[in-house]
C-alpha positions in Angstrom: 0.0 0.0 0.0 2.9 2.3 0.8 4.3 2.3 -2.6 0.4 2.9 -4.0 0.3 6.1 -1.9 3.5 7.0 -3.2 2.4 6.4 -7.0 -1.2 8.2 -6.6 1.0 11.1 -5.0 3.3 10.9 -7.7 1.0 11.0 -10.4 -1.3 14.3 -8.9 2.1 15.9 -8.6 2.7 14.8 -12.4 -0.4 16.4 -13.3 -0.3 19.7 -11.7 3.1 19.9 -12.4 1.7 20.3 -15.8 -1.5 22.3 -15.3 0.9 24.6 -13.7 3.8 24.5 -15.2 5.3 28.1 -13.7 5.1 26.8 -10.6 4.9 22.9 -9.3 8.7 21.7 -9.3 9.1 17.9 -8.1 12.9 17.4 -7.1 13.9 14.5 -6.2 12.1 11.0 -7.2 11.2 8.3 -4.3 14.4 6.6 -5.0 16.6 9.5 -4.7 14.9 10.7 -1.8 15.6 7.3 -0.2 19.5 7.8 -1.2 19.6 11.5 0.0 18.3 9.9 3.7 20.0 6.9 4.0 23.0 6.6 1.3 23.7 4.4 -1.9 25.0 1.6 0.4 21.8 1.3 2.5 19.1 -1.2 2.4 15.0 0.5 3.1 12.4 -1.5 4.6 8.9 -0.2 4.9 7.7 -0.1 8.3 3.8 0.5 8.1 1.9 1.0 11.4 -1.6 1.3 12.4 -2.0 3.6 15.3 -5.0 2.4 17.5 -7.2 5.1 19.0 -5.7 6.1 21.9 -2.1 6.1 20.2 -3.7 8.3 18.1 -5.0 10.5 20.7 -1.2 10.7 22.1 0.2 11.5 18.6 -2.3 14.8 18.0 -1.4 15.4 22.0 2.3 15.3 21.7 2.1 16.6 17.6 -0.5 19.3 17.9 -2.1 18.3 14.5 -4.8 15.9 13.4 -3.7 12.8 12.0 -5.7 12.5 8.3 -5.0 8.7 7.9 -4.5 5.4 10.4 -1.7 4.4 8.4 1.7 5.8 8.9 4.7 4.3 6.8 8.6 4.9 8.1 11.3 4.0 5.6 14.0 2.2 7.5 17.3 2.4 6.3 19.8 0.0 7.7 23.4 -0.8 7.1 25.0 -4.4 8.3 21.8 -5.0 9.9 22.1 -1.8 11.4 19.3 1.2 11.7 20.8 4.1 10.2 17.6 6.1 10.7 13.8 6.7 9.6 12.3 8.2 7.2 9.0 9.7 6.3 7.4 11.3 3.0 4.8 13.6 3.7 2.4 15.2 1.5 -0.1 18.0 2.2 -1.3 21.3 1.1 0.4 24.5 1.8 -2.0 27.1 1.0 -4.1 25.9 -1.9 -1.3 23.4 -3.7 0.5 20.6 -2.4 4.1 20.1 -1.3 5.9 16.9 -0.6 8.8 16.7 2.1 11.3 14.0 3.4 11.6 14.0 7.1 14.4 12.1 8.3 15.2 11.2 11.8 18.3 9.8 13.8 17.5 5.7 15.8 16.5 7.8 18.3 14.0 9.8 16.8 15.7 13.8 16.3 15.7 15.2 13.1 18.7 14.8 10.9 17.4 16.2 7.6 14.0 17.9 5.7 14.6 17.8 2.0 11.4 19.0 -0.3 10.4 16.5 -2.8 7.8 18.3 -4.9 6.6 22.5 -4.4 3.7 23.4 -6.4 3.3 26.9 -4.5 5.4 29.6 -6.1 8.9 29.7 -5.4 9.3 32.6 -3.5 7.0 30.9 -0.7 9.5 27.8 -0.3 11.5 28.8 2.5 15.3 27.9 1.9 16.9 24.6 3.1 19.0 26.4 5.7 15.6 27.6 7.2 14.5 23.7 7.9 17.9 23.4 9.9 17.0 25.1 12.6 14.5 21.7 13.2 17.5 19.4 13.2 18.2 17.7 16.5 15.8 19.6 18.9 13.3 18.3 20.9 9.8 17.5 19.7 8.8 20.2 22.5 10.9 23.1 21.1 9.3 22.6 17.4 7.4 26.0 17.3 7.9 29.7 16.1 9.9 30.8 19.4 13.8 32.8 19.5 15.4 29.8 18.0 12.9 29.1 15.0 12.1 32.2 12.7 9.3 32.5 10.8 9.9 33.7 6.9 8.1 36.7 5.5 6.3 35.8 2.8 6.2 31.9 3.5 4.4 32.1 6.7 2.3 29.4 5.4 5.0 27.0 4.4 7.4 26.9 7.1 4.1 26.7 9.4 3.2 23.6 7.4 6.9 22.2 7.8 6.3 22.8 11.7 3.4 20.5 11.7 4.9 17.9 9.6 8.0 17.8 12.0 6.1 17.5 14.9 3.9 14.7 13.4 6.6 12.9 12.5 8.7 12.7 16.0 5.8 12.3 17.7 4.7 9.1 15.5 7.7 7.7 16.2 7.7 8.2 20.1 4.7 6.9 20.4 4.6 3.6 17.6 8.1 3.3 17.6 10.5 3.9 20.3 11.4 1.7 22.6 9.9 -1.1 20.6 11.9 -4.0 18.3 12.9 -3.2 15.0 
């Protein structure tokens, strides 16, 4: 089902790329994002999980968004049998188009990397990579527009979005993942 999702996204992001051709970029493929999180010299599993209703409950707690689905996917890259990290594709709309970004996260669960997959906003509202590391390695708790994350002028929207992603993410992994086997 994962790699469904991934082809139904694809091929909307095909498509508007197309209707809109001034603005929708896609920039890195599934395979290339899996390469940009883990390296050419890892092997990717798909972890799916179904979050029962009170982990659900603890996820929008601890994430301070609604989950849309009851299916979550990780991609697990391991080396040597090995768990190099997680990592999750997440779609959703910015302000009235969609935008596609790879959240990747240490074993135990910080952020490591944010790479944008697909932007179908205009550019100028795509805040810049060095903007998504101020998320690396914090806390789940300090994700939010305080002294040490700036907002962007003119991409309020997305780096908002990107907020809510992050925090959906690391708290999806507390709660189905850590501290549980591989």
């Amino acid at each position: 089902m994962p790699r469904s999702k991934f082809v139904q996204i694809a091929s909307v992001l095909l498509l508007l790329s197309l209707a809109f051709p001034g603005f929708g970029k896609i920039y890195y493929s599934k395979n290339e994002a899996m390469e940009l999180a883990f390296g050419k010299e890892a092997t990717v599993e798909v972890l799916s999980l179904f979050p029962k209703a009170d982990e659900i409950e603890q996820i929008e707690k601890l994430a301070r968004v609604k989950l849309e689905s009851a299916l979550f996917s990780f991609y697990v890259g391991k080396k040597d049998g090995k768990v190099l990290g997680y990592a999750a594709i997440e779609s959703h709309t910015v302000r009235t188009k969609p935008e596609t970004l790879l959240v990747v996260l240490n074993p135990e669960g910080k952020i490591t990397a944010i790479h944008t997959l697909a932007f179908h906003e205009p550019p100028e509202y795509q805040p810049p990579q060095r903007w998504y590391e101020q998320l690396y390695r914090r806390e789940l708790d300090q994700l939010s527009f305080n002294a040490d994350i700036q907002g962007i002028t003119g991409a309020t929207l997305s780096t908002r979005s990107a907020l809510n992603i992050s925090r959906k993410v690391m708290a999806i992994f507390q709660i189905l993942v850590k501290g549980k086997p591989n």
